[in-house]
Structures are given as C-alpha cells and as structure tokens.
Backbone as CSV, one residue per row, in Angstrom:
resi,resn,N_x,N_y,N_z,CA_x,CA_y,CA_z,C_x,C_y,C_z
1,UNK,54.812,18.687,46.875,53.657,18.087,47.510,52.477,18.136,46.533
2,UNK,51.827,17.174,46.443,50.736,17.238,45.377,49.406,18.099,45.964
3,UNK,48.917,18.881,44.673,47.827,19.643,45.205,46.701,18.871,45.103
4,UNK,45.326,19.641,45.526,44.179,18.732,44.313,43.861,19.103,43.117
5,UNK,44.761,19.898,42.617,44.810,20.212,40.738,45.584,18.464,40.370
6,UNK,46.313,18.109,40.833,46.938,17.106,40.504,46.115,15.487,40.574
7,UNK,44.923,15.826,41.813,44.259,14.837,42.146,43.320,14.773,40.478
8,UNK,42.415,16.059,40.545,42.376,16.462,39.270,42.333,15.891,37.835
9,UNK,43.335,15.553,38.071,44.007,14.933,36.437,44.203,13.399,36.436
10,UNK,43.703,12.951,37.435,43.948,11.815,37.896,42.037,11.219,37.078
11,UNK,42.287,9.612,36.862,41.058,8.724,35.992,41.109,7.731,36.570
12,UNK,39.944,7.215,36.558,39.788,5.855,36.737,39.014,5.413,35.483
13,UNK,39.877,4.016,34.469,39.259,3.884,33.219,39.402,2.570,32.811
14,UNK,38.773,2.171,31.871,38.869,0.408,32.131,39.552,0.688,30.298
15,UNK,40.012,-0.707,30.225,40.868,-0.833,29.117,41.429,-2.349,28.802
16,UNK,41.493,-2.836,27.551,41.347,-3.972,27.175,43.128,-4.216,26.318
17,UNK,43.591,-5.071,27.849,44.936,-5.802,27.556,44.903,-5.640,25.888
18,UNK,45.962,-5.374,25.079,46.049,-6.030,24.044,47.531,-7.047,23.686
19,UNK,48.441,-7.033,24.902,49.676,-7.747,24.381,50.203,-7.668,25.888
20,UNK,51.017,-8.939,26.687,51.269,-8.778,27.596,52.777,-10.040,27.736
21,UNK,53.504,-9.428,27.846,55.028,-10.189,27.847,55.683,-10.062,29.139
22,UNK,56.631,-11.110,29.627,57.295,-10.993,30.969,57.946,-9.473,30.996
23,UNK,58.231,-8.976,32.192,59.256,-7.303,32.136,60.096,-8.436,32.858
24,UNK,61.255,-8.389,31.787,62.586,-9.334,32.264,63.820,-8.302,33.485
25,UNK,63.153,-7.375,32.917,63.712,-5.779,33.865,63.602,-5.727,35.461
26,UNK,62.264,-6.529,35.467,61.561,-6.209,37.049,62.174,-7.063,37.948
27,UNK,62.559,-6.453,39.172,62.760,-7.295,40.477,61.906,-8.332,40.792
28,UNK,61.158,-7.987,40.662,59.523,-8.827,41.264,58.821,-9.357,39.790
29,UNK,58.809,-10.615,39.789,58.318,-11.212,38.124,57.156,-10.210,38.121
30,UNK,56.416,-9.188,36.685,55.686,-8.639,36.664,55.743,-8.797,34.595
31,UNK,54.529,-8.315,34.558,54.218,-8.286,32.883,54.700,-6.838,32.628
32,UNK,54.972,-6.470,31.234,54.850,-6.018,29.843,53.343,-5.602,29.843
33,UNK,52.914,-4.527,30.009,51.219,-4.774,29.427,51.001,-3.494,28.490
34,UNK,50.521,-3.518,27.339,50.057,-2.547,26.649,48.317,-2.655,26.411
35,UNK,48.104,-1.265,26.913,46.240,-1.600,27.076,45.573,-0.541,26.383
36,UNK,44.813,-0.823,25.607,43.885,-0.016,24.657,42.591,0.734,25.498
37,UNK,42.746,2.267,25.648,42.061,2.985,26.677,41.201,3.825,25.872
38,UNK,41.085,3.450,23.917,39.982,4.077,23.375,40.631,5.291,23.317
39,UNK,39.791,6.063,23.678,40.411,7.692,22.958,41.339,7.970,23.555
40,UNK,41.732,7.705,24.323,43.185,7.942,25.351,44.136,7.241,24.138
41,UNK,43.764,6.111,23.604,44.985,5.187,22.370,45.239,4.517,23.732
42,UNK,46.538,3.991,22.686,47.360,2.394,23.864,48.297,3.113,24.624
43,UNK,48.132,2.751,25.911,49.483,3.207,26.826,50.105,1.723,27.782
44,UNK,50.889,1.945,28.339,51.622,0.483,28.759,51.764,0.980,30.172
45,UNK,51.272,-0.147,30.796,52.616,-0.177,31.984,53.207,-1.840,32.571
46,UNK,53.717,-2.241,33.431,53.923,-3.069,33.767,53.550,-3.538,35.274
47,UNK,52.713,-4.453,35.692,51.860,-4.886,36.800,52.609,-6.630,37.050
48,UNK,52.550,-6.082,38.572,53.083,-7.728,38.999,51.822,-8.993,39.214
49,UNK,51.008,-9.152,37.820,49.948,-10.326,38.211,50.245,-11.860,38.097
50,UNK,52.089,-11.542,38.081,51.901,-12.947,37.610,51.717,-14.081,38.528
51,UNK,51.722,-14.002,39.831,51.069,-14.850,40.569,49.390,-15.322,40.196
52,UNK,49.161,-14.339,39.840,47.318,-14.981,39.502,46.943,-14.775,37.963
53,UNK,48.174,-14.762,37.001,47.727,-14.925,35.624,49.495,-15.247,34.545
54,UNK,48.267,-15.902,33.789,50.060,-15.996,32.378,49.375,-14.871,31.261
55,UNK,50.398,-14.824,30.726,50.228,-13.173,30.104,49.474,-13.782,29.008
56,UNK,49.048,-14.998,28.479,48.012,-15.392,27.207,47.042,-15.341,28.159
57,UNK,46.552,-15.512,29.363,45.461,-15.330,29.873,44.931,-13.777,30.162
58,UNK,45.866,-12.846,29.941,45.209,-11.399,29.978,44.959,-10.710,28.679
59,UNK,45.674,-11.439,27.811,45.248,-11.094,26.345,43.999,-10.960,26.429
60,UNK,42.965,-9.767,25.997,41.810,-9.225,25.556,41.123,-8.957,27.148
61,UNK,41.759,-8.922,28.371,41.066,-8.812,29.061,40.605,-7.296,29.414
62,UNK,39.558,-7.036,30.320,39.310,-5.802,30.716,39.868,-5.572,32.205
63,UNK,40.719,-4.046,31.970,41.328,-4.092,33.348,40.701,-2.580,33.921
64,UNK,40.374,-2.295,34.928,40.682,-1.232,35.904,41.714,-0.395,36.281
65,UNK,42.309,0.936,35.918,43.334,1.266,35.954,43.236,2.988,36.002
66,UNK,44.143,3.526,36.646,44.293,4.875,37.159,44.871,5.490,35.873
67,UNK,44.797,6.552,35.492,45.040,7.259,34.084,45.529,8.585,34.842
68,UNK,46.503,9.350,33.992,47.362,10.607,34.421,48.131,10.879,34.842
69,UNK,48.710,10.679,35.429,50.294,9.783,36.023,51.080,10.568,34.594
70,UNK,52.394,11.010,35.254,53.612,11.402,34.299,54.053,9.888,34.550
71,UNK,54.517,9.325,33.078,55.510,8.307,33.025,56.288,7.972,33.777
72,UNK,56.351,6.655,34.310,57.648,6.689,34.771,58.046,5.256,34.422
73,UNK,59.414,4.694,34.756,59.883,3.779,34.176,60.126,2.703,35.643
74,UNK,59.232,1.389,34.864,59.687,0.440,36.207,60.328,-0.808,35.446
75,UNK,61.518,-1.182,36.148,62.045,-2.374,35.390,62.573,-1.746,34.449
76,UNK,63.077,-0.877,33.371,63.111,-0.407,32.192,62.211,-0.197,31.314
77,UNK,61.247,-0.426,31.972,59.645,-0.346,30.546,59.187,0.766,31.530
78,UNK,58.502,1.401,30.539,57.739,2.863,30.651,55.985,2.560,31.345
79,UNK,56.040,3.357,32.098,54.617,2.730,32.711,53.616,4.596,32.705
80,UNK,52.917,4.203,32.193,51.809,5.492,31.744,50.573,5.578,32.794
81,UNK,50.203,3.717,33.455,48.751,3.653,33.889,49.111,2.740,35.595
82,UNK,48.344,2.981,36.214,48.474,2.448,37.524,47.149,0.906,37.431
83,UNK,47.567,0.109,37.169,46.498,-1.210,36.950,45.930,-1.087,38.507
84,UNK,44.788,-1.216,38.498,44.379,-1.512,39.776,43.321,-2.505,40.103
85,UNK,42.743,-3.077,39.007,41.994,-4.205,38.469,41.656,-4.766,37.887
86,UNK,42.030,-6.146,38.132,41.880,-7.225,36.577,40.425,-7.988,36.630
C-alpha cells in the first residue's frame, strides 16, 4: 500500500518532447515519447495522444507530467513519466 513517503517522491514537471514515434507495442495507438526534463536528463514514456496529435506535431512541445514513478513497461517501451499535459 503506498505511504505518503511515496506520495513524497512524486513531481509535477514540465518538459520539452524531443522525439516522438508510434509504440507499435501498444493496444491502444499511443506514441514513443522521449522528453527532456533538464536536470532530471531525458526520460521516455509512452502516452495515447494520438487522437489529438501526430508525433511531428509534439516535436519541441512543452508537456506536463508526473516525475518518480519506478519504471514500468507499457507496450514494450519503458515509461519513467506519467504525461498529464500537453
């Protein structure tokens, strides 16, 4: 059960798409996203926007996204960040 040491470790941090490809892995069409979080460096995860974007349209964008999260793998790609706004 999660404590609030765990809440804790938990971010909210904005970060600028730098490369975003289909996850051919995913059930649900979703991107590839690797996002530049600055001193954190690049971490990836994969987000289902493709109803409201093509992945050249998120190139350089700024997103909203939850930070701290142990890895986990969706589709086969490794997901580090919880996107929560584009």
């Amino acid at each position: 059960m999660p404590t609030i040491d765990d809440w804790n470790e938990l971010r909210v941090r904005t970060g600028r798409i730098l490369r975003a490809e289909p996850n051919a892995g995913a059930r649900d069409p979703a991107y590839c996203l690797w996002i530049d979080f600055g001193d954190l460096g690049e971490l990836q995860t994969s987000a289902k926007l493709t109803d409201r974007y093509t992945a050249d349209d998120l190139v350089g964008t700024t997103v909203v996204a939850v930070t701290g999260f142990e890895p986990m793998r969706i589709g086969g790609f490794r997901s580090d960040v919880l996107v929560i706004g584009a």
